[in-house]
Structure formats: structure tokens, C-alpha cells
C-alpha positions in Angstrom: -52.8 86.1 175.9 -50.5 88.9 175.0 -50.3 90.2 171.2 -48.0 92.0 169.3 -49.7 94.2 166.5 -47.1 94.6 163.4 -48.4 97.5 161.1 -47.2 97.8 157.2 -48.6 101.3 155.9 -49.2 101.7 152.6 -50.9 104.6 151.0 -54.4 102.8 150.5 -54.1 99.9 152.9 -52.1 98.9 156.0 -51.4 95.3 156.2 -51.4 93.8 160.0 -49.9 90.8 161.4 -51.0 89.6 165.4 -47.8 87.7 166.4 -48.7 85.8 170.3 -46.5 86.0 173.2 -45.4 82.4 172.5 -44.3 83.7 168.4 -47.5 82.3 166.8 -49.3 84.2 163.9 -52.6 84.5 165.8 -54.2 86.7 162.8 -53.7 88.5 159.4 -55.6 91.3 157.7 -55.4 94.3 155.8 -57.4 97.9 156.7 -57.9 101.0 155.3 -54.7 103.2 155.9 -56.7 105.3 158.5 -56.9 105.7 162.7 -60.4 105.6 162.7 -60.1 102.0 160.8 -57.5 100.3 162.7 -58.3 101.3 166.4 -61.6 99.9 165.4 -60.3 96.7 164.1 -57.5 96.0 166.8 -60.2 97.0 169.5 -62.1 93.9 167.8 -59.0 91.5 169.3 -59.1 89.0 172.2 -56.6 89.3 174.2 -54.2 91.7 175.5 -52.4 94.5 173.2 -48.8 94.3 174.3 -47.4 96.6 171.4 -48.4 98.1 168.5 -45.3 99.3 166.1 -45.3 100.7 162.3 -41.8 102.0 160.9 -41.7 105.4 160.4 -42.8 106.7 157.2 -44.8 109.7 155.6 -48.0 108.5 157.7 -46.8 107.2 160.6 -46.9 110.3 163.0 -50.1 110.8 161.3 -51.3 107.2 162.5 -49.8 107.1 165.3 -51.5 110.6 166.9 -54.8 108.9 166.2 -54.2 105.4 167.7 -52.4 107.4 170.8 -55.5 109.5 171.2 -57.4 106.3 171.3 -55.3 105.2 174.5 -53.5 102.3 172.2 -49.8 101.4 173.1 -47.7 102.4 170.0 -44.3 102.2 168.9 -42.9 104.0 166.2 -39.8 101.6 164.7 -36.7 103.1 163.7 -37.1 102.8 159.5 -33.0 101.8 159.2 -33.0 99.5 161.5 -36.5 97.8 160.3 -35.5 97.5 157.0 -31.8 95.8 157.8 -34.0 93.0 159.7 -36.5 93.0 156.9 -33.5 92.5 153.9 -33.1 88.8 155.7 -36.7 87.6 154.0 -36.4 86.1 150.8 -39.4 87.6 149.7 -41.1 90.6 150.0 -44.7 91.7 150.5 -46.7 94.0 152.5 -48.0 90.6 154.5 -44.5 89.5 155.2 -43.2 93.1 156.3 -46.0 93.2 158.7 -45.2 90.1 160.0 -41.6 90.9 160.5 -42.3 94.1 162.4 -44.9 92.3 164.8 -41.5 89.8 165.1 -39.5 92.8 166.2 -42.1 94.0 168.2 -42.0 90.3 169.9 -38.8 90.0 170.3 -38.1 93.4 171.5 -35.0 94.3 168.6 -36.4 97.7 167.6 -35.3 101.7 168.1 -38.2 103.7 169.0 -38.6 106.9 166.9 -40.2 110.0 168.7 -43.6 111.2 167.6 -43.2 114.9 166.7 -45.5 117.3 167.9 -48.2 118.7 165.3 -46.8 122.5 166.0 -43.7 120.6 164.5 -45.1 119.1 161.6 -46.3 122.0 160.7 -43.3 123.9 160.9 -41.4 121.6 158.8 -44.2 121.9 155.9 -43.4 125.4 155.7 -39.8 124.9 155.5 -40.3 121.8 153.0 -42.8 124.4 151.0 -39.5 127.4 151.0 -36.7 124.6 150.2 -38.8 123.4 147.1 -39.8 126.8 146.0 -36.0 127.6 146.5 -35.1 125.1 144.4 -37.5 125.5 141.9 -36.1 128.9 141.4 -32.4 127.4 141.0 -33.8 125.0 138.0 -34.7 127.5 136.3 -31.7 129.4 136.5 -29.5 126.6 136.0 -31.4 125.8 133.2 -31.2 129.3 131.0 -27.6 129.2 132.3 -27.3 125.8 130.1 -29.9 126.6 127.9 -27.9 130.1 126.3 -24.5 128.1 126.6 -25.1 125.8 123.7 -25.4 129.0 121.9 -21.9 130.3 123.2 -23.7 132.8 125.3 -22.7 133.2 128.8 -24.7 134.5 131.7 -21.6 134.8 133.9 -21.7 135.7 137.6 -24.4 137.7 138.6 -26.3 139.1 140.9 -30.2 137.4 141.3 -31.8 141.0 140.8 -29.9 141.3 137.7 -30.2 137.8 136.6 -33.3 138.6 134.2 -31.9 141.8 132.2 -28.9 139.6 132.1 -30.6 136.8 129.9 -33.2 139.2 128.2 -29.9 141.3 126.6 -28.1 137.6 126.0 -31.4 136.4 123.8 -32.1 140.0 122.3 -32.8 139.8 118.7 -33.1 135.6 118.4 -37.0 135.2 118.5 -36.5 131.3 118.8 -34.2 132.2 122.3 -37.0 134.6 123.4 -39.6 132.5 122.9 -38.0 129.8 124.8 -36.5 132.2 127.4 -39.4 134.5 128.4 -42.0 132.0 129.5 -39.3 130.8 131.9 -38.3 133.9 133.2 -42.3 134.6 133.8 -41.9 131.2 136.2 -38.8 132.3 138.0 -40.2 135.9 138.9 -43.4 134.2 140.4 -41.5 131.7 142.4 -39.0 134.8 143.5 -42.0 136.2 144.6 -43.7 133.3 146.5 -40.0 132.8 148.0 -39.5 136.4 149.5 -43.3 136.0 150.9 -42.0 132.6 152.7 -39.1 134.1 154.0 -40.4 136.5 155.6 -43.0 134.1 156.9 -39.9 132.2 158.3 -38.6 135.2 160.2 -41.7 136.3 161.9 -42.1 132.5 163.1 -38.9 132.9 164.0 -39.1 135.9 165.9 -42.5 134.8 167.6 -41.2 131.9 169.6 -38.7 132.8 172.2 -36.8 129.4 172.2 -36.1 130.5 168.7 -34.6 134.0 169.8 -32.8 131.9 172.2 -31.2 129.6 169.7 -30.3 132.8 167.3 -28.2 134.5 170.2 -25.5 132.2 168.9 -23.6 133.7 165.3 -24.4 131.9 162.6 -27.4 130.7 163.3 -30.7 132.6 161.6 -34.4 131.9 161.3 -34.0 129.1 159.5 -32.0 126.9 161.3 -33.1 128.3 164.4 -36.7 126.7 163.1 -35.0 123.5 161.7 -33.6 122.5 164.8 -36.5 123.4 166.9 -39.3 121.4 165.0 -36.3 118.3 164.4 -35.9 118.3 168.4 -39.2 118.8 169.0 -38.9 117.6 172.7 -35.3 118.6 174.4 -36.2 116.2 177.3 -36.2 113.0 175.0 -32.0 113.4 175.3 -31.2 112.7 178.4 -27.8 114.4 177.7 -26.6 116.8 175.6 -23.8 114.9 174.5 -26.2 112.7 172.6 -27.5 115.3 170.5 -24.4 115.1 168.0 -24.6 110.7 166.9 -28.8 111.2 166.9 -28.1 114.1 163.8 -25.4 111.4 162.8 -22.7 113.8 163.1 -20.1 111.5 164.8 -17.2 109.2 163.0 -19.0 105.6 162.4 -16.9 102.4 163.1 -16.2 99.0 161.2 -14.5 96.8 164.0 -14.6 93.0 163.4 -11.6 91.0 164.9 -7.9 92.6 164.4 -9.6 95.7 162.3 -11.2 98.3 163.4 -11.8 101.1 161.0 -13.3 104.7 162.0 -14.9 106.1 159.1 -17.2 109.1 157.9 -19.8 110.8 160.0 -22.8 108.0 160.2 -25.6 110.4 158.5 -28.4 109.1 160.3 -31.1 111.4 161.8 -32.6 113.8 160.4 -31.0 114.6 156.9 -32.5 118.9 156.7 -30.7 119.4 160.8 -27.4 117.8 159.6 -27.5 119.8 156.6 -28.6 123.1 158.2 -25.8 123.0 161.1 -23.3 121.9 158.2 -24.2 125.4 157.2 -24.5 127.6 160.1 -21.0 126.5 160.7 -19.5 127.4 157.6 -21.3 130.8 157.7 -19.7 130.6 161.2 -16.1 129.9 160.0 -15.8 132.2 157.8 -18.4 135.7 158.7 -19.3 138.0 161.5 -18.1 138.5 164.7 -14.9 136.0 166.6 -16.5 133.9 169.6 -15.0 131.0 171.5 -16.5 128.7 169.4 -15.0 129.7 166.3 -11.7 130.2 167.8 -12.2 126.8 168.6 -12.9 125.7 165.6 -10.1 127.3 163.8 -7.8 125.6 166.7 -9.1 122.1 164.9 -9.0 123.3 161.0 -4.7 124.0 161.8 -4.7 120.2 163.4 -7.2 118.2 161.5 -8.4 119.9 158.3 -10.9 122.8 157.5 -13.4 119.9 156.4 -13.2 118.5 159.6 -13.7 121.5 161.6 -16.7 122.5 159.7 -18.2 118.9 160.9 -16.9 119.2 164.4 -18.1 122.6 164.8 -21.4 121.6 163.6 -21.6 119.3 166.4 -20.8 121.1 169.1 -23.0 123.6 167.9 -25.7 120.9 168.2 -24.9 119.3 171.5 -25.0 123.6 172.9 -27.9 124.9 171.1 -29.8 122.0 172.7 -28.2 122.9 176.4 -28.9 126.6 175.8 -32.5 125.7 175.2 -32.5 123.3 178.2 -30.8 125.6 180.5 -32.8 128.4 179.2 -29.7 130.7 178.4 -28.5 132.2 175.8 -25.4 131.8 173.9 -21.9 133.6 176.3 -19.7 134.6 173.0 -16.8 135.7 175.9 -16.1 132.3 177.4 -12.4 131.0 178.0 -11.8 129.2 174.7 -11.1 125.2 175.4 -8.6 123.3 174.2 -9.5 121.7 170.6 -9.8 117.8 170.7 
């Protein structure tokens, strides 16, 4: 008989459901949330283990590296597409999720997710560890910022370097603004500190991985998104094209057609929310500074047709779909190509 293993991890526990070839629920139970745990417990099964699927989540990749290691057949489920099919039960619990991803798993109406590497975990921890210390540090300035306004005393624009003597002379002979200024100020220059020892962190992992180099040949794009995009792809050979680089970041116009309407709308945002984000960026940064390539010709082609808004997004895309052919192709970026006619 051929099962179908639905997992629902929790932090402490991962509820299971065993749904049979024929739709049957064969068994139920709930494990510790840990590989060791469940390969032991699904090992325990009669019968044959067509799938095993969790959805995606902060231990999935986690969970399923161990199960994997352990020659088990697992899935990881797309988590949007999970929870739309989830929404139709009435109720919800950990039992009846698990039993609706086995369902899935049965009926085959599931998006695999890829498994990233742990070289790219790890990556993206240091990233996730700069972007919180970054905006930490922007808390806290936004907060003295607000903080001095109620008084009528305005920090104006400034440079970071100058930002403390800045608020110091603004509070200067209140006590009660001192007191409340100065241990905030203490805060900000640590996490300025811990920042600039990240950063450069950044740029020597950067600098250390040639696909990296590679990605950075193209304007615009620096260490950090360089590393964003490497550790969100992971695995160039997982798109088959290209092409398919820009709907996977959710960078493409989504679509409401039902009957006589069809409606194109905003970009679809799915994917990975920190590589949208980051090529959003690099082609702003490219729109507007350093040197004129193809591709920003290009893109200034679409902002006189379409909208600078619009070109920034469209630029981001293509930027996507040929950072991911340079790395395939193993080229770096030609800044003195014919420039194409903009869509």
C-alpha cells in the first residue's frame, strides 16, 4: 500500500497524518519537531512511503536536510498555495492541516519549493543579522528625531557622522532631554559599530566567491545584492530558463481574467520578498548613478513610454532574468551591447 505522509510543524511538535493511495486516513500522531524523531517514526510504517510534504516554514529546510540524509522522499509545499487549499476547512488545527497536506500530497495539487543549500542559509543569516542591526540603528534615529520634535527642536538633514553632536547641541542644557537622549545615543554608536564590522564582513564574502565578482561586473549591483541573489537562487539549474527568473521573484504584472474581464494588475510579489526588494534597488541606484550601459539606456527608453515607476520594475527584471544567465553562461556583464528596442 502506498502512503502519503502530511507534516504540520510546529515549534514543539509536528502533527502527521498517513493518507493511503485509495484517500483513507491510515494513521495520526504527533512527534517531537526533530529529524531524528520523525525518520524514526515514519521508518516504523507498513507500507510504502510515496511522499512526504511539509509547507515551507522557519524549519522546514531544517527538517527536510535531515529526513533527505535519511534517504526519505520529501517535498517541500509551496506555503501560498498550501494555505489557499487549507482556508477551505471550516476548522482549523494542527491535526486537520496535516491531514490536508497529506490530501495534497495525494492528490498531487502542490508547488514544490527548493531546499536551499546550508552555505545559503548561512549567508542569508548574516544578511538577516546586518538588515536588523540596520534597522535598529534607524529606530533610534527616528526616534530622537521625534523625540526633540515635541520640543520644537529639529535635527534637520544631516549627515550620520554628525548625527550625534547634532542631538547633543539640540539637548544641551535640558538635563531631562540629556538624560533621555544620551543612553540612546550610547545604543546607536554600538550598533553603528557592529554594523560597519558586518559590512565589511559582507564585502569580503563578497569578494571571496567568484560568482559574486561575476554578478558585480554589472553597475548597480554591490556586495549585497550580489549575496542576496546568490544565496535566494541557490541552484541556477533549478530554472530551466532564464526567462523564468523574473514571475519566481514575482516581478511580472498578475492577472484577474474570469469571463468578458480580464484585468492585468500589479507585480504578483511572490518569491522571495529580500531579492525583489534588493533588485528594486540596484535598479534605482542604476537609473539614476554611475556610468550609461545598454541597460539603462533601455530602461530610460521605457520610463519616456510607460512611467519612471515602471521602468524601475522592468529594469529590475531584466536585471534578474541576466544576472542569472551571466552566472549560467559564466560571463560577465558586456556594458557596450547594441541597446534593444524597449517593450
Amino acid at each position: 500500500m502506498r502512503l502519503f505522509i502530511g507534516l504540520d510543524v510546529s515549534l514543539a511538535k509536528t502533527a502527521i497524518c498517513v493518507v493511503s493511495e485509495h484517500g483513507k486516513i491510515v494513521k495520526e500522531a504527533q512527534i517531537a519537531s526533530a529529524p531524528e524523531a520523525l525518520v524514526r517514526w515514519i521508518r516504523e510504517q507498513d507500507g510504502t512511503i510515496a511522499a512526504i510534504g511539509l509547507e515551507a516554514g522557519p524549519l522546514s529546510q531544517w527538517l527536510h536536510r535531515g529526513m533527505t540524509e535519511a534517504d526519505l522522499d520529501v517535498v517541500l509545499m509551496e506555503t501560498r498555495q498550501v494555505k489557499g487549499a487549507l482556508k477551505a476547512m471550516p476548522i482549523k488545527t494542527d491535526r486537520r492541516d496535516a491531514e490536508g497536506i497529506a490530501r495534497l500530497l495525494h492528490l498531487g495539487w502542490f508547488r514544490p519549493v527548493h531546499c536551499k543549500s546550508v552555505s545559503s542559509q548561512e549567508v542569508r543569516a548574516v544578511l538577516g543579522a546586518r538588515k536588523a542591526i540596520q534597522q535598529g540603528m534607524i529606530a533610534l534615529e527616528m526616534s530622537l528625531r521625534g523625540m526633540l520634535r515635541n520640543f520644537g527642536l529639529k535635527v534637520g538633514a544631516i549627515s550620520r557622522g554628525r548625527f550625534d553632536l547634532r542631538i547633543r547641541e539640540l539637548a544641551f542644557g535640558n538635563p531631562m532631554l540629556e538624560a533621555a537622549t544620551e543612553p540612546m545615543l550610547r545604543a546607536r554608536a554600538s550598533l553603528r559599530h557592529e554594523l560597519a564590522g558586518l559590512e565589511r564582513h559582507v564585502r569580503n564574502l563578497a569578494q571571496d566567491d567568484p560568482v559574486c565578482r561575476r554578478l558585480m561586473s554589472m553597475p548597480g549591483i554591490g556586495a549585497v545584492v550580489a549575496l542576496t541573489y546568490r544565496s535566494a537562487i541557490d541552484d541556477p539549474a533549478r530554472f530551466t530558463s532564464s526567462k523564468k527568473v523574473g514571475p519566481w521573484v514575482g516581478l511580472t504584472p498578475s492577472r484577474n481574467q474570469s469571463g468578458e474581464r480580464d484585468v492585468s494588475g500589479g507585480i504578483t510579489k511572490a518569491g522571495d520578498v529580500n531579492l525583489r526588494r534588493a533588485l528594486c534597488q540596484a535598479a534605482t541606484v542604476m537609473m539614476h548613478r554611475g556610468r550609461s550601459t545598454w541597460l539603462r539606456t533601455w530602461a530610460a527608453q521605457v520610463a519616456r513610454r510607460r512611467g519612471r515607476k515602471r521602468a524601475m520594475v522592468a529594469l529590475a527584471r531584466r536585471a534578474g532574468v541576466i544576472l542569472h544567465r551571466m552566472w549560467v553562461d559564466d560571463t560577465d556583464f558586456q556594458s557596450d551591447m547594441t541597446v534593444p528596442l524597449a517593450a
